[in-house]
N, C-alpha and C positions, 0 to 999 in steps of 0.2 A: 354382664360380669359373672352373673352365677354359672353358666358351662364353664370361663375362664380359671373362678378361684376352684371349680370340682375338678378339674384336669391338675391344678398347681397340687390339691391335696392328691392325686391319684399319683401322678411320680414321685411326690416326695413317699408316700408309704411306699410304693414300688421300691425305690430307692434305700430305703432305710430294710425294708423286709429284705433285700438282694445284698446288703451287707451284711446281716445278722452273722452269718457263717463266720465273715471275717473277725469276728468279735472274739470266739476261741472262748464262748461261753462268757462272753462280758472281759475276760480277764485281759484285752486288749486297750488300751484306754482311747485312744483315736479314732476306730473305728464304731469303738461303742458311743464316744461321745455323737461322731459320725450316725448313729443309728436314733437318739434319742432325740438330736439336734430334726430328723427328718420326719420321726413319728409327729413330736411338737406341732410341727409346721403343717405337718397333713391334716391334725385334729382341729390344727385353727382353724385355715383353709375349711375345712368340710364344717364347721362352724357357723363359716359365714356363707356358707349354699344352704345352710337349713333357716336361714331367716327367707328364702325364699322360694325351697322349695322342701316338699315332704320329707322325713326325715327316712320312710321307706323306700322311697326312688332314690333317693340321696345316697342312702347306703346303698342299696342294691346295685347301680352303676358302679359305683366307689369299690365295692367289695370285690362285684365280677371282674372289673378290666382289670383289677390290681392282681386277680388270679391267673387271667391269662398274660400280663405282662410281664411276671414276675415267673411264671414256667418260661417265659419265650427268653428272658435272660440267664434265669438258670442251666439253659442250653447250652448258651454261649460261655457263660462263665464259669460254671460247675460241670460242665459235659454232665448232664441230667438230662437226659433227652425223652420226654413224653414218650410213652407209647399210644397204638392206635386210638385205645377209648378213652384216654385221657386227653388226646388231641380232638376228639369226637363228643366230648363232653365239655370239652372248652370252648368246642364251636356252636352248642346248643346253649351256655351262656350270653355268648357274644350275640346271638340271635333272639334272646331275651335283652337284652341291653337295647338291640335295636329295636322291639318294637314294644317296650316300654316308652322311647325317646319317638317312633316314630305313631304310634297309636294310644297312648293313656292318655289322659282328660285329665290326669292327677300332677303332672309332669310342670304345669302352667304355663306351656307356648302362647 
């Protein structure tokens, strides 16, 4: 259950960070409630991944996929399109994520 509820906290921030824009500085009330309703639920969610795993692997996955998710929909949604080092620094995180989850002792497989 703990990959499950760290995925459910990783698209709700995604989710919530990828609305912000629509908020119009908060002065939006649906959207914002929208944004607040998704932070909530990501901090539960990541909550209950730290009763069983490190709170620095926790974050660290948490943090990185939610940077590259949230560039990869700001693409699509905001035509924000990465450039090269930024797509090349995205892919030296995700390569951190993997061998955090595929090589640390810390991780509790």
């Amino acid at each position: 259950m703990t990959y499950l509820y760290l995925l459910i906290a990783i698209m709700a921030e995604v989710l919530a960070t990828s609305t912000l824009k629509a908020t119009a500085q908060f002065s939006r009330p649906l959207p914002s409630l929208f944004v607040a309703a998704g932070y909530a639920c990501s901090f539960y969610f990541l909550s209950l991944v730290l009763g069983s795993m490190p709170v620095g692997i926790a974050y660290a996955i948490w943090s990185g996929l939610g940077i590259v998710l949230v560039a990869v929909l700001a693409t699509f949604l905001y035509r924000q399109a990465p450039d090269w080092p930024a797509v090349a620094g995205m892919g030296m995180i995700i390569g951190g994520v993997v061998v955090i989850n595929l090589f640390s002792k810390t991780v509790g497989h």
